[in-house]
NUVO-37713 format. One record per residue (C-alpha): residue number from 1; x, y, z. Coordinates in nm, 2 decimals. Example, Ala and Ser with C-alpha at 12.3 -4.5 7.8 and 13.67 -1.06 7.14 Angstrom:
   seq        x        y        z
     1     1.23    -0.45     0.78
     2     1.37    -0.11     0.71
END
This chain:
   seq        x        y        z
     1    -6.93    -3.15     2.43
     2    -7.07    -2.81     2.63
     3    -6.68    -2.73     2.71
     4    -6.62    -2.73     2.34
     5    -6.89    -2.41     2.27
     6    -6.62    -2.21     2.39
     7    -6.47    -2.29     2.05
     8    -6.75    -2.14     1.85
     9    -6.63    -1.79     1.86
    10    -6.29    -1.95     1.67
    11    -6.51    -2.06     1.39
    12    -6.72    -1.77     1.32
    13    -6.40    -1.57     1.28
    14    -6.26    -1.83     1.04
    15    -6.60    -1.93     0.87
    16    -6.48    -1.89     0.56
    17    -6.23    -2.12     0.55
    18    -6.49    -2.37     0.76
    19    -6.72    -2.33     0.47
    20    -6.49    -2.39     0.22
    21    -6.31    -2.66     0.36
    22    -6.67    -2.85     0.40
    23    -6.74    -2.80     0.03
    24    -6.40    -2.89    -0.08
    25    -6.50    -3.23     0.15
    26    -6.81    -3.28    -0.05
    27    -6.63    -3.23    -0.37
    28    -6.32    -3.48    -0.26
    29    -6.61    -3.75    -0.16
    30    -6.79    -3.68    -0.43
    31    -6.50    -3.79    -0.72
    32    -6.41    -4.05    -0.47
    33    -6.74    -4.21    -0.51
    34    -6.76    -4.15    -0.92
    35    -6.48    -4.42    -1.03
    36    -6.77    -4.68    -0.90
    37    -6.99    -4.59    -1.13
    38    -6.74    -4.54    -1.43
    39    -6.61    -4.91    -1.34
    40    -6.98    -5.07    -1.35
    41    -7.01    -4.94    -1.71
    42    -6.70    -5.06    -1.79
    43    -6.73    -5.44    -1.65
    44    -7.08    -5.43    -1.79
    45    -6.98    -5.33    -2.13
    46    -6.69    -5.57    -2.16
    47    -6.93    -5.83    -2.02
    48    -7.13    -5.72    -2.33
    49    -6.91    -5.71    -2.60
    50    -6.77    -6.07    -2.48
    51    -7.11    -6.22    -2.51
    52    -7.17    -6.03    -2.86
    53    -6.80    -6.15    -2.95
    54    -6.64    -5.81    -3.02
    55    -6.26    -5.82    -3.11
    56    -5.97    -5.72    -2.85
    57    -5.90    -5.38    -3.00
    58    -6.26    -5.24    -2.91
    59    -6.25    -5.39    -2.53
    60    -5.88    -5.21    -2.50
    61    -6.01    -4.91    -2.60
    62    -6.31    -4.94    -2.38
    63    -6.08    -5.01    -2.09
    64    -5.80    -4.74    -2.20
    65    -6.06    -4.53    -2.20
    66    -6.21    -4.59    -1.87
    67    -5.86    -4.58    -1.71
    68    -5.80    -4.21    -1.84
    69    -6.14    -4.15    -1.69
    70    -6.03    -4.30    -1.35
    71    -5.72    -4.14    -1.32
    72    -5.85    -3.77    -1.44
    73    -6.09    -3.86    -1.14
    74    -5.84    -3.95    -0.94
    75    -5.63    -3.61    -0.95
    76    -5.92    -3.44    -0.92
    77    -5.99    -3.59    -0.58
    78    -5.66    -3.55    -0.50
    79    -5.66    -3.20    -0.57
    80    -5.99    -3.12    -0.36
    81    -5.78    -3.33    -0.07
    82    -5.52    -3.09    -0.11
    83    -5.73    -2.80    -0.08
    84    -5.90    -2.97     0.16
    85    -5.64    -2.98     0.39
    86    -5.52    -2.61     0.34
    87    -5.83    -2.47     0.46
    88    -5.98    -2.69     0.76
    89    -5.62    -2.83     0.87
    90    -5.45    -2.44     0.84
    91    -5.79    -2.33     0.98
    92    -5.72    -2.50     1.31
    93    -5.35    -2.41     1.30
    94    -5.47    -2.10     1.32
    95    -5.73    -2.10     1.61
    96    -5.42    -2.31     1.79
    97    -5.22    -1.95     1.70
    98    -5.49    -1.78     1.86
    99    -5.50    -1.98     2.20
   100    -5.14    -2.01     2.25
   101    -5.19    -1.63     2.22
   102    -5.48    -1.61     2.45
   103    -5.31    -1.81     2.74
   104    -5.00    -1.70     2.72
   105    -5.16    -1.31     2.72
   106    -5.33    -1.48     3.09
   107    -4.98    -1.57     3.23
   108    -4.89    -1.23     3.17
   109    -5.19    -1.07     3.38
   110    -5.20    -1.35     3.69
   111    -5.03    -1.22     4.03
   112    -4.77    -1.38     4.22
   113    -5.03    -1.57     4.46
   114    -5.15    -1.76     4.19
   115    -4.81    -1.92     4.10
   116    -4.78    -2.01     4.42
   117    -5.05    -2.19     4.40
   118    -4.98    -2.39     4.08
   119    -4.72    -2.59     3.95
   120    -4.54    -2.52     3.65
   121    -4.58    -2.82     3.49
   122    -4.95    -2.78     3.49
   123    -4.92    -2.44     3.33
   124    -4.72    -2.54     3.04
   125    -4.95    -2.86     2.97
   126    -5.22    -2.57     2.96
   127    -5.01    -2.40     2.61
   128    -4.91    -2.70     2.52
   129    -5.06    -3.06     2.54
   130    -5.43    -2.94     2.58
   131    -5.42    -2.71     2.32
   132    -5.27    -2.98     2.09
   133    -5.61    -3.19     2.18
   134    -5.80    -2.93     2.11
   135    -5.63    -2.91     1.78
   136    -5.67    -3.25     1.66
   137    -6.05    -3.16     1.70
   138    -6.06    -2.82     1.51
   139    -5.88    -3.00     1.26
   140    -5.85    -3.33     1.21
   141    -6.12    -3.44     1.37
   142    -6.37    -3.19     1.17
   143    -6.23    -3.27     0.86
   144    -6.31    -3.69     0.91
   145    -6.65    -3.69     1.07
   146    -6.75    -3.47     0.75
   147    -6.60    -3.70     0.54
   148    -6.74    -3.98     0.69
   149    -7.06    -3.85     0.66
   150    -7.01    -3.70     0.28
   151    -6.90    -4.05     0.20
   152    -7.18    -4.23     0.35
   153    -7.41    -4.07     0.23
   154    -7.31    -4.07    -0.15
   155    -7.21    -4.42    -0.13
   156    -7.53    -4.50     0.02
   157    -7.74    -4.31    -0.22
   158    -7.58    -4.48    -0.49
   159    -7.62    -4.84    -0.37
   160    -7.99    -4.75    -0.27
   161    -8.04    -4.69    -0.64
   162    -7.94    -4.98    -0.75
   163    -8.05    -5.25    -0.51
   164    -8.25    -5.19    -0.18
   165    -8.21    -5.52     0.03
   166    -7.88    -5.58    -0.11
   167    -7.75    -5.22     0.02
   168    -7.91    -5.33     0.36
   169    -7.68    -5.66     0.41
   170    -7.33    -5.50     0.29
   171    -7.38    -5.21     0.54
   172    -7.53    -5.43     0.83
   173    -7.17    -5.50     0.96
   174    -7.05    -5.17     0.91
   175    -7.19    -4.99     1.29
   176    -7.07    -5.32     1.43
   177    -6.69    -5.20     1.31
   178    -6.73    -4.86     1.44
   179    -6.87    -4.95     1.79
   180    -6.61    -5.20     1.83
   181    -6.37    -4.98     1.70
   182    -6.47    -4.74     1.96
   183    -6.45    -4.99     2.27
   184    -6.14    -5.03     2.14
   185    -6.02    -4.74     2.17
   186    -6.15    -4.61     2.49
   187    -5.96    -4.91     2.61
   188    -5.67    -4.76     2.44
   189    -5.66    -4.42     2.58
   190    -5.69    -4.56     2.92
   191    -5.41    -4.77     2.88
   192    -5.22    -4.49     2.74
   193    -5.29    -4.23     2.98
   194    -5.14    -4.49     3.26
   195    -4.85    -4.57     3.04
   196    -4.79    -4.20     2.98
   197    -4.80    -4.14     3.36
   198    -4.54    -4.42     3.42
   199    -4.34    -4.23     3.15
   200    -4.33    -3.88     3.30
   201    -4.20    -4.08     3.62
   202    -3.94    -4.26     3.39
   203    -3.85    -3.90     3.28
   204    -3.86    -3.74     3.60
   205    -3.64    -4.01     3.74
   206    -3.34    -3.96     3.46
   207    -3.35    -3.59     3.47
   208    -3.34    -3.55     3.85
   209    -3.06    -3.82     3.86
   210    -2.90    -3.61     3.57
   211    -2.92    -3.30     3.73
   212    -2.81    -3.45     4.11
   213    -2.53    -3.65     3.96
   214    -2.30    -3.50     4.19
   215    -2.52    -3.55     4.49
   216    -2.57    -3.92     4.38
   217    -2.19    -3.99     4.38
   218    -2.11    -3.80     4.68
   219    -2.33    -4.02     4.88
   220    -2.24    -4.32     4.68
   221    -2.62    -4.39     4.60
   222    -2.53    -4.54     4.19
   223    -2.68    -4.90     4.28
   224    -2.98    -4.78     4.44
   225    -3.08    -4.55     4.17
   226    -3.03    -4.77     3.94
   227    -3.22    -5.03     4.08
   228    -3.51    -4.75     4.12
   229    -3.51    -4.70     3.75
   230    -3.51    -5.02     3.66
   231    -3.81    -5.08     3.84
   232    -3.94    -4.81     3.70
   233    -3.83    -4.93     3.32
   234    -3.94    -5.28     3.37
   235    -4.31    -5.13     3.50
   236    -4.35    -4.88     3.14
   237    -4.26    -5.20     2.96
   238    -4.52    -5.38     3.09
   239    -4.78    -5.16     3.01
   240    -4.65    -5.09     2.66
   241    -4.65    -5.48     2.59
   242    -4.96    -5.51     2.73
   243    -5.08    -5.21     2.48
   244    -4.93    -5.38     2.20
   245    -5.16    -5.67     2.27
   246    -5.50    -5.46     2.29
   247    -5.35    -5.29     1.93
   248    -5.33    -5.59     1.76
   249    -5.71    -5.64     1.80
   250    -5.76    -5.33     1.59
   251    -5.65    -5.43     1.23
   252    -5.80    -5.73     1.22
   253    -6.14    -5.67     1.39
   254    -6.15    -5.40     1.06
   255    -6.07    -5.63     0.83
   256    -6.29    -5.90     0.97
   257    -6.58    -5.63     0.86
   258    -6.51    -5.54     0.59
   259    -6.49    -5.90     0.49
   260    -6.82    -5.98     0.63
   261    -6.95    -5.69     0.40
   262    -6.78    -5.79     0.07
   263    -6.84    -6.17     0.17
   264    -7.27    -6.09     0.15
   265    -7.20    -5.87    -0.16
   266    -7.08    -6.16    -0.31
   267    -7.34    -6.37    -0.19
   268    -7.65    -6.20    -0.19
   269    -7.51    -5.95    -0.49
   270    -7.41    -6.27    -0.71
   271    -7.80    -6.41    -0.60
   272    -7.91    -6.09    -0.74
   273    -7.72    -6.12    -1.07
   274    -7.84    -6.46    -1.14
   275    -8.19    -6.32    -1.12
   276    -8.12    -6.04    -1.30
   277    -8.22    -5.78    -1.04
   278    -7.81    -5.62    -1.09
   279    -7.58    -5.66    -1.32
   280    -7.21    -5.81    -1.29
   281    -7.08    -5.46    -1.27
   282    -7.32    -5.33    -1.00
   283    -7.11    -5.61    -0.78
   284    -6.77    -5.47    -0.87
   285    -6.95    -5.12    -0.75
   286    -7.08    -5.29    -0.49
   287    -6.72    -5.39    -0.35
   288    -6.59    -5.06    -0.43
   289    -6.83    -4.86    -0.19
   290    -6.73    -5.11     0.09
   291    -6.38    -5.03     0.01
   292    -6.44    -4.64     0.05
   293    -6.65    -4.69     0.35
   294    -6.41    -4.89     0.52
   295    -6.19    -4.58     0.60
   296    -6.46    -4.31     0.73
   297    -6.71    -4.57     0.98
   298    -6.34    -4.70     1.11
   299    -6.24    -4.34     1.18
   300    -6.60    -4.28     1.43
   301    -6.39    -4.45     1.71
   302    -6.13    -4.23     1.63
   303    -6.30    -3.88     1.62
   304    -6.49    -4.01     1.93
   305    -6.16    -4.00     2.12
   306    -6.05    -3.70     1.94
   307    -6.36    -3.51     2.05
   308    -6.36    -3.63     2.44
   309    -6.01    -3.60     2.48
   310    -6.06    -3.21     2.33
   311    -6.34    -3.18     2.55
   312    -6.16    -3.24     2.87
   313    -5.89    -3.02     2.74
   314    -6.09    -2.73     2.65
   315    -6.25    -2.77     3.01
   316    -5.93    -2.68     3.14
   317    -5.83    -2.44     2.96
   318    -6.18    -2.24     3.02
   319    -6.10    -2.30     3.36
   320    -5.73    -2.13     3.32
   321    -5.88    -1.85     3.12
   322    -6.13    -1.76     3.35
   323    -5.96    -1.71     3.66
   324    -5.95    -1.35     3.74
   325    -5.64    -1.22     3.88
   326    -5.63    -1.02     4.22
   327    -5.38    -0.76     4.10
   328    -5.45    -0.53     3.81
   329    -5.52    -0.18     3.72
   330    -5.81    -0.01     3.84
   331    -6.06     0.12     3.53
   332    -5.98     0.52     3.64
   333    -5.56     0.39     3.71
   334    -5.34     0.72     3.74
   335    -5.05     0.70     3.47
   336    -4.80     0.85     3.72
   337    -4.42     0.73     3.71
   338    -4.32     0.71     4.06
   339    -4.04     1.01     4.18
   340    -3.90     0.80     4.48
   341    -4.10     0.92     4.77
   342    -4.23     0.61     4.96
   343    -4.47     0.57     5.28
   344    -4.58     0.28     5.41
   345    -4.85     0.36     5.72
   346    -4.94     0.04     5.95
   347    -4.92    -0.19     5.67
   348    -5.01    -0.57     5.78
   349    -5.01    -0.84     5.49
   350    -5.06    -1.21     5.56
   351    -4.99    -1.47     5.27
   352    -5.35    -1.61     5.15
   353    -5.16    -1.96     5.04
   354    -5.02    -2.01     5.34
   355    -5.17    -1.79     5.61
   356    -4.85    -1.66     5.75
   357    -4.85    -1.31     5.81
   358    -4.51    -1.16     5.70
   359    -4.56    -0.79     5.81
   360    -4.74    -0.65     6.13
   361    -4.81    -0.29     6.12
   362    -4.51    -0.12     5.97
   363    -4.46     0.19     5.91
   364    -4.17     0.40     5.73
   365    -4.16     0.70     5.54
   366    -3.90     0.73     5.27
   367    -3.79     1.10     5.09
   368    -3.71     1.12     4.72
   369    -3.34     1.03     4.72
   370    -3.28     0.86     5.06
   371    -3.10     0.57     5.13
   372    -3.26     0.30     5.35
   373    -3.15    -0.04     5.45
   374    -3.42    -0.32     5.58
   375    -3.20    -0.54     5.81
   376    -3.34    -0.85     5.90
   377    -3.27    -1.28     5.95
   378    -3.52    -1.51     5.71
   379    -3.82    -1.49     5.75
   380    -3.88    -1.15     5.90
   381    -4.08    -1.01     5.60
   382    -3.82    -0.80     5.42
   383    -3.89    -0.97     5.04
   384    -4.25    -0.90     5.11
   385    -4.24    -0.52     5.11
   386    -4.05    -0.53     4.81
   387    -4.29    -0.72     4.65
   388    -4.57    -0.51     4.79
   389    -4.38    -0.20     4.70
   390    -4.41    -0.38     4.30
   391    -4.76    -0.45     4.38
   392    -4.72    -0.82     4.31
   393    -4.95    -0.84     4.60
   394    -5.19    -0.64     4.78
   395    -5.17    -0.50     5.19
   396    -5.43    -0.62     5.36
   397    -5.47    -0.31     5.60
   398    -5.27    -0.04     5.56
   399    -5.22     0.22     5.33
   400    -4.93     0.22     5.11
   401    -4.79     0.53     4.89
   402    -4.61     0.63     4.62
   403    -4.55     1.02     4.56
   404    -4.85     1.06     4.76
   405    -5.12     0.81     4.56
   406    -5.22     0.54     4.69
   407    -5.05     0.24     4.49
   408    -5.37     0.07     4.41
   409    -5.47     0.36     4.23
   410    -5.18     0.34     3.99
   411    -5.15     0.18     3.66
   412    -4.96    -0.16     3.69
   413    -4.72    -0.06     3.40
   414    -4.62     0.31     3.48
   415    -4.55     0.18     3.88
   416    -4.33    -0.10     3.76
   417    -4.14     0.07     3.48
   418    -4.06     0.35     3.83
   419    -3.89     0.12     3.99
   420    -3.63    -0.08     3.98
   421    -3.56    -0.46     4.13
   422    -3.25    -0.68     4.16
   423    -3.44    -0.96     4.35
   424    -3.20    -1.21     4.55
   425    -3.31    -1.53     4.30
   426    -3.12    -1.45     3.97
   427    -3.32    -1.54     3.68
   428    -3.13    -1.53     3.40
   429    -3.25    -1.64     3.04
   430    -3.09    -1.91     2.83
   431    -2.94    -1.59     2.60
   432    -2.65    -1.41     2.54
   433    -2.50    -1.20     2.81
   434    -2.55    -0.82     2.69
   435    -2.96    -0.96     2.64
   436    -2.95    -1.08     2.93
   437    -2.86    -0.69     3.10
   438    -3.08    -0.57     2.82
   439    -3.36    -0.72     2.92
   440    -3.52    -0.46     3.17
   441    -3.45    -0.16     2.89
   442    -3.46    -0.30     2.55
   443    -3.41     0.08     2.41
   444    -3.05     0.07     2.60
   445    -2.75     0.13     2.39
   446    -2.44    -0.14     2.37
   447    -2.27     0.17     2.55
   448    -2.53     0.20     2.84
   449    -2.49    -0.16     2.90
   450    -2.15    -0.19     2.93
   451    -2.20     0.09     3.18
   452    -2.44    -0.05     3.36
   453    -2.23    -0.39     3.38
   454    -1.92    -0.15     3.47
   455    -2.11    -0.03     3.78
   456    -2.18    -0.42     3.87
   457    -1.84    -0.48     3.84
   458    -1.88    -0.73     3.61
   459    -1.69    -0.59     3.35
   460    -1.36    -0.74     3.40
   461    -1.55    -1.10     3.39
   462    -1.74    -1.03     3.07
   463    -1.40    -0.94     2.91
   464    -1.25    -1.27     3.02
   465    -1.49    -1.46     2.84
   466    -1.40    -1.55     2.48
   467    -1.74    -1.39     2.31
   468    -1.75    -1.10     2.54
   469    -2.12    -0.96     2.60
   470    -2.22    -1.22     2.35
   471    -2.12    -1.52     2.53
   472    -2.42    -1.75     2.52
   473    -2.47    -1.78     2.93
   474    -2.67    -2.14     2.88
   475    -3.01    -2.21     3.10
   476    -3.08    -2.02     3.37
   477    -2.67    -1.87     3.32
   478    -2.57    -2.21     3.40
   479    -2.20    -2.10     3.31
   480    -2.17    -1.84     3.56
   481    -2.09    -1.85     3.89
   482    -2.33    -1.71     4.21
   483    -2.18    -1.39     4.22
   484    -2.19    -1.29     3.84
   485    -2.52    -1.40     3.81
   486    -2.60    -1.17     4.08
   487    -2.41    -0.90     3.95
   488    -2.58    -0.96     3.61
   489    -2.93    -0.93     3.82
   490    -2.78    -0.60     3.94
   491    -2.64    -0.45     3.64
   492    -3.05    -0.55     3.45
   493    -3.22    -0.31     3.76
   494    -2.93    -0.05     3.71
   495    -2.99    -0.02     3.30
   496    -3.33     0.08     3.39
   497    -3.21     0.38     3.52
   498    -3.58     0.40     3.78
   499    -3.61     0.64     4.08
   500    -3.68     0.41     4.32
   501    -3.39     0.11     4.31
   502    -3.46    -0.21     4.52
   503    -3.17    -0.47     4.64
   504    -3.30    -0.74     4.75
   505    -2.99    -0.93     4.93
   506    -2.85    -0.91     4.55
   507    -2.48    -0.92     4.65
   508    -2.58    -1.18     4.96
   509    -2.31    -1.40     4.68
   510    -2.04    -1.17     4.61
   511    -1.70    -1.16     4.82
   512    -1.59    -0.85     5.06
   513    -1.37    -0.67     4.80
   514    -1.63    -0.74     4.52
   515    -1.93    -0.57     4.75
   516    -1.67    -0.24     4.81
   517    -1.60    -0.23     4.43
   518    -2.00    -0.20     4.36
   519    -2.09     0.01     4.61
   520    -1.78     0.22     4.54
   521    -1.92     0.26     4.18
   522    -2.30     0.33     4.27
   523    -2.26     0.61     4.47
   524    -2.26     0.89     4.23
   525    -2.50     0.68     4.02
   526    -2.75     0.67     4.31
   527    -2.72     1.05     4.42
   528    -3.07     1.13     4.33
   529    -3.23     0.82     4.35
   530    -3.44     0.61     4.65
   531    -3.29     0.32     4.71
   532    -3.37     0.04     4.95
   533    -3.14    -0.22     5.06
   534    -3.25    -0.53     5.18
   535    -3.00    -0.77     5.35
   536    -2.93    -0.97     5.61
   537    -2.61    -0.83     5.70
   538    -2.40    -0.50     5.74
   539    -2.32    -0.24     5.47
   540    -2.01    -0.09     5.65
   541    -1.89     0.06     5.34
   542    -2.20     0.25     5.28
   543    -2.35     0.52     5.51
   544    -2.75     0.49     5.52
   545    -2.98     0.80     5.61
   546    -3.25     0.50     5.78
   547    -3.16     0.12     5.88
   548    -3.44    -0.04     5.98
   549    -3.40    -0.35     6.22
   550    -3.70    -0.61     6.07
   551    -3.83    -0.92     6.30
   552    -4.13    -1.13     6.21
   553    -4.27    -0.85     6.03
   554    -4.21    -0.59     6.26
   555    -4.01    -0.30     6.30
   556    -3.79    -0.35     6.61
   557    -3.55    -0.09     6.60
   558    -3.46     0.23     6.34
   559    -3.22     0.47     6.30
   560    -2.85     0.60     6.18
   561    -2.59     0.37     6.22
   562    -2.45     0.56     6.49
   563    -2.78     0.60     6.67
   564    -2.85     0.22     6.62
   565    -2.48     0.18     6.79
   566    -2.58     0.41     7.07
   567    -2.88     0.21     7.14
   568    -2.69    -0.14     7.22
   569    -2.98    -0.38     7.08
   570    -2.98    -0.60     6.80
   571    -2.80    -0.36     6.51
   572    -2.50    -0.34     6.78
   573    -2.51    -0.68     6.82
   574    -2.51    -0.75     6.42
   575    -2.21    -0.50     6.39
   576    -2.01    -0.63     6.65
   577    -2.00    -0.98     6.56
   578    -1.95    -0.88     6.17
   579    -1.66    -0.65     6.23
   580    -1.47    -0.88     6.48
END
């Protein structure tokens, strides 16, 4: 119950609506209680006026009546339900507003190490499933533990009032019901929390077999996958019979109560009657009460579950929220754009997660302007310093800068929106193609876009498809080929129109002609602007003022191309074998 305190500060900023969602409770149990007492003084005076003989007229009238009574009762109930609802239930629709809000606000701030370190799934189950427990406790399970107890106690009041030892026996059975109602359930959840583990198997079998259908019926591996998910299949409806089976003890065990209960109203009430200790009507009432109880002691297992399942939800959730990330903006940060002028001195960096060190005292100084390419086979560090160039990490010894600041000194945003990055993995979002571009400027004109996709040389591509720029490109552009969704990456960094342009092995999926074509185009665009190139092969189309030759972090050879040539090592090598 501790991880739910977290929760507190949720309620004081909605304590109005807390406050009047409890009193419209009271109110609701309140009329639902009345009726008993309106129906006692109706069965006793018809009980009357049959002993005195009365005619029929005067008992329908009593009884027409005590109807209108009832069902003016009735709405009024149903009305305090209502607004019962629209303030505790919209309450925590709200606070579930508020956290989606909160955690997603976290995603935003984490660095790069941390989703290394964390699967995806995990993270969405965060915004998603755990929040949704949390819910059901802000809400529902507020709203019936009040109840309950609103209910209990003016149905207990009134039965105290009228007969002491009787009210004893009726509710006697009652905590019975709700602790076997609550073994019940804990059986439950832990037969659903298996079950819904086999399911997410199930899932995760279908949709990788859906996904690698191709891969299935290359290696004609049909029978054997299907012989894995019907294993699978026949396990999850195992557990779901055996479920059924434990569910099927929870109707009747409540119904076996609250039989008990009326059973010893009957009983010990109709002893009572005959010694004139309660009247005939008090029974009826009596029954009623047991009736309206029924519903609120059955629900204690319920908000039980409710409350632990929150609990362990909220847990996590604190847990996610309080992890501080490693990369942000330092309280005096220096709101400087960066101009393109670059220096890296003895830089060494060494992945926490996985203790690889991916650059070894590098360092490279880079003029506003200049053209560098990073040449290098996997592995040899050359995504790293573009991603400590972004700052998604930090160098471990070093010093890197940017216009002369040091880039831990700069604020997050104003570095980032300096530079632009066309990063080898092309993300693209499940959206139309001229968003898609958009998406790194959304202040960019249709005109700068088709610019931008003009210099890409994707142009030609976009115009062949039947919706043009607004051609819905699917999940992750699942209707494009390598190359276009690499030149879509390309044209996105261009439209930012930054000083400092990034290419990390972006055209690594485009053809010969296609790569002359874009580089042809970017020249005049890139006049004034520091660009980095990083590749694993040869540019010959595309005179650099720097190649650097990368290897396990390390800088093994620099220069012009020509110098590089003159020196016979590794660059020479790489040419050769590319231009023969």
């Amino acid at each position: 119950m501790k991880n739910l305190a977290s929760l507190n500060k949720y309620f004081i900023k909605y304590k109005w609506r807390l406050m009047l969602g409890l009193i419209f409770v009271a109110i609701s149990c309140k009329f639902a209680v009345m009726p008993g007492n309106v129906i006692k003084e109706i069965l006793d005076q018809v009980v009357k006026m049959v002993a005195t003989r009365q005619g029929r007229p005067a008992v329908f009238a009593l009884v027409f009546r005590g109807g209108l009574t009832l069902l003016g009762l009735a709405l009024l109930r149903g009305f305090f339900m209502y607004m019962m609802r629209q303030t505790i239930i919209v309450m925590s629709r709200h606070i579930e507003y508020d956290q989606k809000n909160e955690i997603y606000n976290q995603y935003q701030q984490l660095s790069a190490q941390f989703y290394k370190t964390h699967f995806t799934g995990d993270l969405m189950n965060r915004i998603s499933e755990d929040i949704a427990r949390v819910r059901m406790y802000t809400g529902p399970s507020i709203m019936y533990f009040t109840s309950m107890v609103f209910m209990v106690i003016f149905c207990v009041w009134d039965m105290l009032k009228v007969n002491v030892i009787l009210t004893l026996c009726v509710v006697a059975p009652l905590p019975l019901l709700a602790f076997s109602i609550y073994l019940v359930k804990k059986i439950l959840f832990t037969k659903s929390g298996a079950i819904q583990s086999k399911l997410s198997l199930l899932t995760m079998t279908a949709q990788e077999s859906y996904s690698g259908i191709r891969v299935i019926k290359s290696f004609v591996q049909e029978s054997n996958m299907i012989s894995y998910f019907r294993k699978n299949s026949e396990e999850y409806r195992k557990s779901t019979i055996n479920l059924s089976l434990t569910e099927a003890i929870y109707f009747p065990s409540m119904n076996l109560f609250i039989g008990l209960s009326v059973l010893c109203t009957i009983l010990i009430g109709g002893y009572f009657a005959i010694q004139g200790q309660i009247s005939t009507g008090n029974i009826a009432q009596f029954v009623i009460y047991i009736n309206l109880l029924m519903f609120p002691i059955s629900s204690i297992g319920v908000v039980v579950s409710m409350t632990q399942r929150a609990s362990a939800s909220q847990k996590r959730i604190d847990e996610f929220l309080e992890t501080k990330t490693d990369i942000s903006s330092p309280p005096d940060a220096i709101s400087h754009r960066p101009e393109g002028s670059i220096e890296f001195n003895n830089v060494s960096f060494t992945y926490a997660h996985t203790g690889i060190t991916a650059i070894q005292q590098f360092s490279l100084s880079v003029q506003p302007g200049q053209k560098i390419a990073i040449i290098g086979k996997t592995g040899s560090g050359k995504s790293t310093l573009a991603h400590l160039l972004l700052r998604m990490y930090d160098v471990n010894s070093g010093e890197l800068l940017l216009d002369g600041h040091a880039i831990d000194t700069l604020d997050l945003h104003s570095l980032r929106s300096g530079i632009a990055y066309a990063p080898q993995d092309s993300y693209l979002f499940s959206d139309t193609i001229f968003n898609n571009i958009r998406f790194g400027n959304n202040t960019a004109t249709e005109q700068e876009v088709i610019e931008a996709a003009r210099m890409a040389d994707l142009d030609k591509d976009i115009a062949a498809l039947s919706d043009g720029y607004q051609t819905v490109i699917g999940e992750r552009g699942v209707i494009l080929s390598g190359g276009q969704k690499q030149r879509m990456i390309l044209a996105r960094a261009l439209l930012k129109n930054s000083k400092i342009l990034l290419m990390d092995e972006c055209l690594s999926a485009v053809d010969t002609q296609t790569e002359k074509n874009i580089l042809g185009n970017l020249k005049e665009y890139l006049a004034d602007k520091t660009t980095l190139v990083i590749t694993h092969r040869i540019f010959t189309s595309w005179t650099f003022d720097k190649i650097i030759i990368l290897d396990h972090g390390r800088i093994t050879e620099q220069g012009t191309h020509d110098e590089l040539i003159a020196l016979n090592g590794k660059y020479a090598q790489l040419y050769k074998y590319q231009t023969s």
